[in-house]
C-alpha positions in Angstrom: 28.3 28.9 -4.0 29.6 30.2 -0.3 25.6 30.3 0.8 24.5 27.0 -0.9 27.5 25.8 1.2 26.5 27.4 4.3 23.0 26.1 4.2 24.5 22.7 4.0 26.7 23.1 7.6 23.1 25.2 8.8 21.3 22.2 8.0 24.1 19.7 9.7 23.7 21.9 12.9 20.0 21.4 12.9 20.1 17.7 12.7 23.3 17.4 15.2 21.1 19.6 17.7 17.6 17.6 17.3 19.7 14.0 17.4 21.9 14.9 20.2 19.4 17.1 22.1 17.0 13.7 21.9 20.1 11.5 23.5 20.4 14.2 26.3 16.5 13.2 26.9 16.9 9.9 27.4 19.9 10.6 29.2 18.1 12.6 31.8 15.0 10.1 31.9 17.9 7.7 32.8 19.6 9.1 35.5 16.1 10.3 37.0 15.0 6.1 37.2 18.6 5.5 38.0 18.8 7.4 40.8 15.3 6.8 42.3 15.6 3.1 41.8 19.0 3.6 44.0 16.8 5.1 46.8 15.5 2.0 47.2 18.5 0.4 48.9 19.8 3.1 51.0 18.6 2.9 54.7 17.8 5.9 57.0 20.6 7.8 56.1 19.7 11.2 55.5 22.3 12.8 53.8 22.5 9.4 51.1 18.9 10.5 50.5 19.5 13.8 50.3 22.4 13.3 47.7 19.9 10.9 45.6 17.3 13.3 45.3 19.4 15.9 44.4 21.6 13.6 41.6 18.1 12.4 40.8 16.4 15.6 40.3 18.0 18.4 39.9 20.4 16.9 37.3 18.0 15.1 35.2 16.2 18.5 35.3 18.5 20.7 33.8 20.0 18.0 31.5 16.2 17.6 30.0 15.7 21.2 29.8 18.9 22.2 27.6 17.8 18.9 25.6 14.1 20.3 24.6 15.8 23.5 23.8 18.4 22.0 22.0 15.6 20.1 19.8 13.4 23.4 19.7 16.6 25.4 18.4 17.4 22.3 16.1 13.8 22.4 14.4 14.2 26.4 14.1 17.4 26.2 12.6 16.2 24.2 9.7 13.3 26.8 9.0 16.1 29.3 9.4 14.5 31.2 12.6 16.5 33.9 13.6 15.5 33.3 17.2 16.5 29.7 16.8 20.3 30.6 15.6 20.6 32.4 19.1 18.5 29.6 21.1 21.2 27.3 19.4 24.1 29.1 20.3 23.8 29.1 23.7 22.4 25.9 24.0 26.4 25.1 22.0 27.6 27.3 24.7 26.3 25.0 27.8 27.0 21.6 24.8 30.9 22.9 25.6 30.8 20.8 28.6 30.0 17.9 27.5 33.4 16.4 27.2 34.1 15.3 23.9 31.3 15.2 21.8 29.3 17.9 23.2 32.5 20.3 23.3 33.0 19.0 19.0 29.5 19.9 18.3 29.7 23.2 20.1 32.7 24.2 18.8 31.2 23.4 15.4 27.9 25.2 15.8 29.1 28.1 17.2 31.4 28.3 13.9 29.1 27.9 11.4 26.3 30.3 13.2 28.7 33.1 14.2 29.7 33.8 10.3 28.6 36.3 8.7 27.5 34.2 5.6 24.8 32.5 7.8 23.9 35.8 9.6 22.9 36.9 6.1 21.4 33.9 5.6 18.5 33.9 8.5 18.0 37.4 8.4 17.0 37.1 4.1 15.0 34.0 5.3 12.9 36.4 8.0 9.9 37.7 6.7 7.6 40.6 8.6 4.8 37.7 10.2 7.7 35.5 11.7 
C-alpha cells in the first residue's frame, strides 16, 4: 500500500517538473526577446547596454538550462531513473528560489524523493543495462 502510494507522489513530481520546467522555457525565451527588443530604444549608453545584455543573456541562460534539466529529470523520474531522482533534487534545490511556487514544489519533491520508500523504489526499478 505505502509503495503503490509513493509511486503516485513519484509520478506527481515527474509531471510538476516536466510542466513547470516547460514554463521556465518560455519564461527564459521571454525575457531573452524582452530584453533584446528593449535594446532597441536605449541610446549610446554603455552601461544601459551592458545591463541589457547581461539581463538578456545571462539570465535567460541559466533559467533555460535548469528548465531542460528539470524536464530531463521529470521524464527520468517517471521511468524511475535513479540518476534522474538526483538530477531532480537538485534541480528542487535551485526551484527553492522561485518564490512561491517554485519553493512549494521544491519543498514537495525533495520530500517525496528523500524517503526511504522511494529510495527503495528506484533502486528495485534499476536493472544492470540502465
Amino acid at each position: 500500500m505505502e509503495d503503490l502510494k509513493m509511486k503516485k507522489h513519484v509520478t506527481v513530481v515527474g509531471i510538476l517538473r516536466i510542466v513547470l520546467s516547460s514554463l521556465g522555457l518560455l519564461v527564459a525565451l521571454l525575457i531573452f526577446f524582452v530584453m533584446h527588443f528593449a535594446k532597441g530604444f536605449v541610446g549610446d549608453e554603455k552601461v544601459a547596454i551592458t545591463v541589457l545584455n547581461f539581463i538578456g543573456t545571462i539570465i535567460p541562460l541559466f533559467i533555460g538550462l535548469v528548465s531542460l534539466l528539470g524536464i530531463a529529470g521529470g521524464i527520468g523520474i517517471l521511468t524511475y531513473k535513479n540518476w534522474a531522482r538526483i538530477l531532480v533534487l537538485v534541480v528542487s534545490v535551485i526551484g527553492l528560489l522561485n518564490i512561491p511556487i517554485g519553493t512549494f514544489v521544491g519543498v514537495y519533491s525533495i520530500w517525496v524523493l528523500m524517503q526511504s520508500e522511494t529510495v527503495k523504489l528506484f533502486e528495485s526499478k534499476q536493472h544492470p543495462f540502465d
